[in-house]
Short mmCIF file of the C-alpha atoms (twelve columns), coordinates in Angstrom:
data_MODEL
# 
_entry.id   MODEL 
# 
loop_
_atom_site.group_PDB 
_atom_site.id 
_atom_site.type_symbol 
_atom_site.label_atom_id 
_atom_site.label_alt_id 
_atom_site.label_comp_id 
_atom_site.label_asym_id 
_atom_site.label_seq_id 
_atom_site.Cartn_x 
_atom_site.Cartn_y 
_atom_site.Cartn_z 
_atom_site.pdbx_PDB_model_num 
ATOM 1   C CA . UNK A 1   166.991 48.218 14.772  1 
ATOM 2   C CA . UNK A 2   163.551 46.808 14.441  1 
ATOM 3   C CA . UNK A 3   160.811 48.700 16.423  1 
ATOM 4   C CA . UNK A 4   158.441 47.119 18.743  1 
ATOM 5   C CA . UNK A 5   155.146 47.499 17.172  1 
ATOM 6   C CA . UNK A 6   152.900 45.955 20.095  1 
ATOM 7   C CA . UNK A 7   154.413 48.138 23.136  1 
ATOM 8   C CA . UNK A 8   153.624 45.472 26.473  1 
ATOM 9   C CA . UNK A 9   150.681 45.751 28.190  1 
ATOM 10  C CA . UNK A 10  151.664 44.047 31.805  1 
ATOM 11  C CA . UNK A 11  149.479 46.964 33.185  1 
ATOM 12  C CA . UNK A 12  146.587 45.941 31.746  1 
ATOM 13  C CA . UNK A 13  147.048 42.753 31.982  1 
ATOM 14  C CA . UNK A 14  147.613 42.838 35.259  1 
ATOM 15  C CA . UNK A 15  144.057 45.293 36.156  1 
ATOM 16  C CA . UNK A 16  141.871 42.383 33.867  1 
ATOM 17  C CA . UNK A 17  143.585 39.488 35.818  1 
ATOM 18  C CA . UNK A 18  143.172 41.241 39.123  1 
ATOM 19  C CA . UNK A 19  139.403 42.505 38.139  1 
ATOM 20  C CA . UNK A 20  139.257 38.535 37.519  1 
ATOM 21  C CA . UNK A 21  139.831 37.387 40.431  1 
ATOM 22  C CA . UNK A 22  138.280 39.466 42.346  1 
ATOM 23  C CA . UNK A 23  135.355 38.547 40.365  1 
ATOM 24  C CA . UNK A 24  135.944 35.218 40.724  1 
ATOM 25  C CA . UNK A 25  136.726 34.972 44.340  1 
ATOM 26  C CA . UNK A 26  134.112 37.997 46.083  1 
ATOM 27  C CA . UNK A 27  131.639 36.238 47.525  1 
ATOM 28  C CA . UNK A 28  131.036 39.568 49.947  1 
ATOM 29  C CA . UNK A 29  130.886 43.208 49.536  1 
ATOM 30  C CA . UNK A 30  130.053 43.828 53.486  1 
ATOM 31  C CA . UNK A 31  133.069 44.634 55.990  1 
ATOM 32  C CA . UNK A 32  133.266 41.527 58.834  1 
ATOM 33  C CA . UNK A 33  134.611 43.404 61.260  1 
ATOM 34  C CA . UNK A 34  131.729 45.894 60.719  1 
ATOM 35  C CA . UNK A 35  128.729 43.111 61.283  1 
ATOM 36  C CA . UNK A 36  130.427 41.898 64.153  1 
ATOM 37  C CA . UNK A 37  130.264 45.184 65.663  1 
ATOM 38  C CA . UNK A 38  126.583 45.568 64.608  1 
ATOM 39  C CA . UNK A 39  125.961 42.165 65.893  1 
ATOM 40  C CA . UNK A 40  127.385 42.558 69.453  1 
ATOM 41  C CA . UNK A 41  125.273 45.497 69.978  1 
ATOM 42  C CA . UNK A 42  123.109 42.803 70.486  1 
ATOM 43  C CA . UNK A 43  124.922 39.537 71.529  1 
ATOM 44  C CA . UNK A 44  127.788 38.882 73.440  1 
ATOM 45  C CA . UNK A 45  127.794 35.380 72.376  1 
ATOM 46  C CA . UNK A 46  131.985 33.817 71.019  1 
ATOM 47  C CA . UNK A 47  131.645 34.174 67.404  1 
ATOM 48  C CA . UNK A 48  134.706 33.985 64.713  1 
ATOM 49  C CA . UNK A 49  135.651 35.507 61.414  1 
ATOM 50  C CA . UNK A 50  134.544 32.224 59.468  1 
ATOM 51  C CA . UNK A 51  131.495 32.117 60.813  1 
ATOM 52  C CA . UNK A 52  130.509 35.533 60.285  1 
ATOM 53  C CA . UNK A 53  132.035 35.235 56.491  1 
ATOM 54  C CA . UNK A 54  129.502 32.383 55.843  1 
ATOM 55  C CA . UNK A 55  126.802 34.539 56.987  1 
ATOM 56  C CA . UNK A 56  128.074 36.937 54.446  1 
ATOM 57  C CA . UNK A 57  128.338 34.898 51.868  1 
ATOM 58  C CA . UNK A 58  124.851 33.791 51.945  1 
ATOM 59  C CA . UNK A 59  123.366 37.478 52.282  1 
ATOM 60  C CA . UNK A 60  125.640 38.606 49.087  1 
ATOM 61  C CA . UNK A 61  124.407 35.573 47.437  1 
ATOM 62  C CA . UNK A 62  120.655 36.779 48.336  1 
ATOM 63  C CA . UNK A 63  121.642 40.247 47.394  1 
ATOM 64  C CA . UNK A 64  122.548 38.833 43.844  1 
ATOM 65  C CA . UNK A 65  119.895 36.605 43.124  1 
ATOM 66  C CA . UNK A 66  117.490 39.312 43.973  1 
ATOM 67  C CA . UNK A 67  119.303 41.816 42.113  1 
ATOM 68  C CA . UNK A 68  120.137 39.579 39.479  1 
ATOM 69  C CA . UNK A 69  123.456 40.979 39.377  1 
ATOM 70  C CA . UNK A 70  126.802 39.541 40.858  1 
ATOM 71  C CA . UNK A 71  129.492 41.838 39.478  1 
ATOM 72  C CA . UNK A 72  128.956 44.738 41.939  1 
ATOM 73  C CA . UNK A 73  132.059 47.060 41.899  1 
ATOM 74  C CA . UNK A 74  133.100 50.128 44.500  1 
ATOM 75  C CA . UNK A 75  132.147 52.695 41.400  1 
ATOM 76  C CA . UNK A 76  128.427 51.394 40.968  1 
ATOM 77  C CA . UNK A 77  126.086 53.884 42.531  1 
ATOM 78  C CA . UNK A 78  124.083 51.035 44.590  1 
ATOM 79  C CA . UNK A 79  127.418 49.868 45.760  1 
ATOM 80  C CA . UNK A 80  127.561 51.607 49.579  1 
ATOM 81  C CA . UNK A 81  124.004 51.051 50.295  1 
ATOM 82  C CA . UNK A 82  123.931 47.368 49.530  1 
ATOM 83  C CA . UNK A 83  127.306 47.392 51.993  1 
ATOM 84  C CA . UNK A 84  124.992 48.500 54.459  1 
ATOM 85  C CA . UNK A 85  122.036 45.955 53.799  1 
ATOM 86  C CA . UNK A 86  124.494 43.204 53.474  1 
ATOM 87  C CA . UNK A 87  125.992 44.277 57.121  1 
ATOM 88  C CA . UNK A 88  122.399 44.365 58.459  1 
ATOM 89  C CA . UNK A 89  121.057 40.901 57.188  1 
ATOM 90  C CA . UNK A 90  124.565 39.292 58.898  1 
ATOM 91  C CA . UNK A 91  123.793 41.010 61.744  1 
ATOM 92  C CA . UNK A 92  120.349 40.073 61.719  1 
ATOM 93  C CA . UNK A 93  121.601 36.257 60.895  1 
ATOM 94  C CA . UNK A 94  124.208 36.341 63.962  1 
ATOM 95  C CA . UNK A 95  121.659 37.759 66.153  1 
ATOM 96  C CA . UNK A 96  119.313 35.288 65.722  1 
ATOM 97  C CA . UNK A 97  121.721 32.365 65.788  1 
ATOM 98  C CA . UNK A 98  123.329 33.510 68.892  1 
ATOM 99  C CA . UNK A 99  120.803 35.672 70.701  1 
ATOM 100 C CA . UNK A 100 119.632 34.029 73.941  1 
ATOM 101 C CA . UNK A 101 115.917 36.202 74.577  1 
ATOM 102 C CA . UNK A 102 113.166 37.092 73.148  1 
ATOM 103 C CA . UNK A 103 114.314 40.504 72.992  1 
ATOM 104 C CA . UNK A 104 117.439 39.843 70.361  1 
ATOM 105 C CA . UNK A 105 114.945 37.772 68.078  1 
ATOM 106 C CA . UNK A 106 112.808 40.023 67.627  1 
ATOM 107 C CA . UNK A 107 115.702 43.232 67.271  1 
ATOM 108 C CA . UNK A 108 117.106 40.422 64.553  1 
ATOM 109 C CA . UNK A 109 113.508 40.177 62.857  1 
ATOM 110 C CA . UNK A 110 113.032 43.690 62.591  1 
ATOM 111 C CA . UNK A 111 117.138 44.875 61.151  1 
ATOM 112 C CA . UNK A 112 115.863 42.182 59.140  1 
ATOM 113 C CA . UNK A 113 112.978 43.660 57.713  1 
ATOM 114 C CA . UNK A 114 114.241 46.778 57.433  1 
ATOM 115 C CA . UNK A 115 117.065 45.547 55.098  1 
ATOM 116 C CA . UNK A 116 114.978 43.770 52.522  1 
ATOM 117 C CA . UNK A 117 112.931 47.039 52.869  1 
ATOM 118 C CA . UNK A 118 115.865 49.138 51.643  1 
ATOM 119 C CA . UNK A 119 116.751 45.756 49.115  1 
ATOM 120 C CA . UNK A 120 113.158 44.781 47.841  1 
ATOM 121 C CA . UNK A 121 110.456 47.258 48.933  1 
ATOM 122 C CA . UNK A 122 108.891 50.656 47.925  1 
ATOM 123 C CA . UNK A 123 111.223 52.706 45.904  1 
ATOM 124 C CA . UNK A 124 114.345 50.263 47.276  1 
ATOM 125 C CA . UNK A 125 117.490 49.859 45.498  1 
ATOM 126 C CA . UNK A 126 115.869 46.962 43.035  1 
ATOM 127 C CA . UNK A 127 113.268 49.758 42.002  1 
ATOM 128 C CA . UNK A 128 115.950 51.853 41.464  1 
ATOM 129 C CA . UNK A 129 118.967 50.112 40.416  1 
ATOM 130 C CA . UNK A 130 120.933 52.208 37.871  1 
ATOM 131 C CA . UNK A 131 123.458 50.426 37.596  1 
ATOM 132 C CA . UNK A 132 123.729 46.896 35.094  1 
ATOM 133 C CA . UNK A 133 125.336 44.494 34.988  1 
ATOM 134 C CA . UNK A 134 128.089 43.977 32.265  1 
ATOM 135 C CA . UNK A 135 127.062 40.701 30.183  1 
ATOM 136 C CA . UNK A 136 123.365 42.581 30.405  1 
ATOM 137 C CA . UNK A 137 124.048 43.872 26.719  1 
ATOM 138 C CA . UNK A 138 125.235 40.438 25.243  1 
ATOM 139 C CA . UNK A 139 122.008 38.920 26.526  1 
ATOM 140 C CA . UNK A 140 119.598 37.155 24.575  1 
ATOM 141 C CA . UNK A 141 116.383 38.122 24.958  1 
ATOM 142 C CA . UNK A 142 114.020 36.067 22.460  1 
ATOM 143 C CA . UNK A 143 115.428 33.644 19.643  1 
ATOM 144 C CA . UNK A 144 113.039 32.727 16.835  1 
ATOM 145 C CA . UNK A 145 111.627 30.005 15.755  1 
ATOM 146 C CA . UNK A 146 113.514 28.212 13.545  1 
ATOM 147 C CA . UNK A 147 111.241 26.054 11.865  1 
ATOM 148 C CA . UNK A 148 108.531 26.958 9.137   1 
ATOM 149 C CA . UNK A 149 105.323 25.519 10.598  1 
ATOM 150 C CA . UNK A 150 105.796 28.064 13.678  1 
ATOM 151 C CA . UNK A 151 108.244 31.078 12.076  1 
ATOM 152 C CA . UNK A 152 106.585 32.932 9.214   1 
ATOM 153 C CA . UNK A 153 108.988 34.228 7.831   1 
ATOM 154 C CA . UNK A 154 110.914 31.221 6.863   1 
ATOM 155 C CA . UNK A 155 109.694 29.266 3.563   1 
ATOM 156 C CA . UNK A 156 108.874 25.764 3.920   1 
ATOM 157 C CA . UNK A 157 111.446 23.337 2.055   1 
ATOM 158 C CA . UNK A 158 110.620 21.927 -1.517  1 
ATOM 159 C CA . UNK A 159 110.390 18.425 -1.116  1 
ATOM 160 C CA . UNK A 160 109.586 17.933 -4.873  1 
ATOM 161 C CA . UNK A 161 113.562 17.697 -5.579  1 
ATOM 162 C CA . UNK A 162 114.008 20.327 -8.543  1 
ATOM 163 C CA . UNK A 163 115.341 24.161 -7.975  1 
ATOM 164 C CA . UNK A 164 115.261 26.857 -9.754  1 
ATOM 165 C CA . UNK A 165 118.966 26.086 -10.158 1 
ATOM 166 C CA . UNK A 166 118.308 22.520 -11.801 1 
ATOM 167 C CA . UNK A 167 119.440 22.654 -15.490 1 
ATOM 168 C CA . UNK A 168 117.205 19.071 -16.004 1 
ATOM 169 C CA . UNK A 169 114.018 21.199 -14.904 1 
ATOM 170 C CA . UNK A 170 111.026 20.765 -17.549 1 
# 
């Protein structure tokens, strides 16, 4: 009876696969349904899933860019409040692409505003993002210079063809 010495791991396989994905495919951490409700506060205008999901899309690619992070899970700390920006800047978006006054532009300008506020201002969630992002630690910061004229600390090559190693030396 031989024993199994590497016991399967379809659990874990499965949680990195799924993690994977939905790496791979998130392109939004806000809830549609939510925006559209914050948007027809505002609007009345016929609006569909897709188009609000594009809207999304965009924001949680701003969101990343200006976080410079794009792996945002439910357990980061940052995670709820940048639902909430996310869902404001759509709403904002749909507001001002639908909105027929003068009055929904400028209640789109200012939910605007006071998203990137909570995103990008005084003491916002860039100021005072705890959380990193994963690949942060396998980052390369500065690489040296690998060349002699402009890296000290390498020698320059002897071009005069004998080493100390040469047995012909004189």
């Amino acid at each position: 009876m031989t024993e199994d010495l590497h016991p399967p791991l379809t659990g874990d396989i499965i949680l990195f696969f799924t993690l994977l994905f939905i790496n791979l495919v998130m392109t939004h951490i806000s809830d549609t349904t939510e925006c559209r409700r914050l948007a027809r506060n505002v609007v009345t205008a016929d609006f569909n899933d897709t188009q609000i999901e594009s809207f999304q899309d965009k924001e949680y690619s701003l969101i990343t860019t200006l976080t410079d992070k794009d792996d945002w899970d439910s357990l980061d700390r940052e995670f709820g409040a940048l639902q909430l920006i996310e869902t404001k800047l759509v709403a904002a978006d749909i507001i001002q692409h639908y909105g027929d006054s003068m009055e929904s532009t400028n209640m789109a300008i200012a939910m605007r505003d006071g998203a990137m506020m909570m995103l990008s201002g005084p003491n916002g969630i860039i100021e005072n993002m705890d959380t990193e992002t994963a690949d942060s630690e396998f980052a390369v910061e500065r690489t040296e210079f690998k060349g002699w004229g402009l890296n000290s600390s390498v020698s320059p090559p002897n071009r005069l063809g004998s080493t100390s190693t040469d047995t012909e030396s004189f």
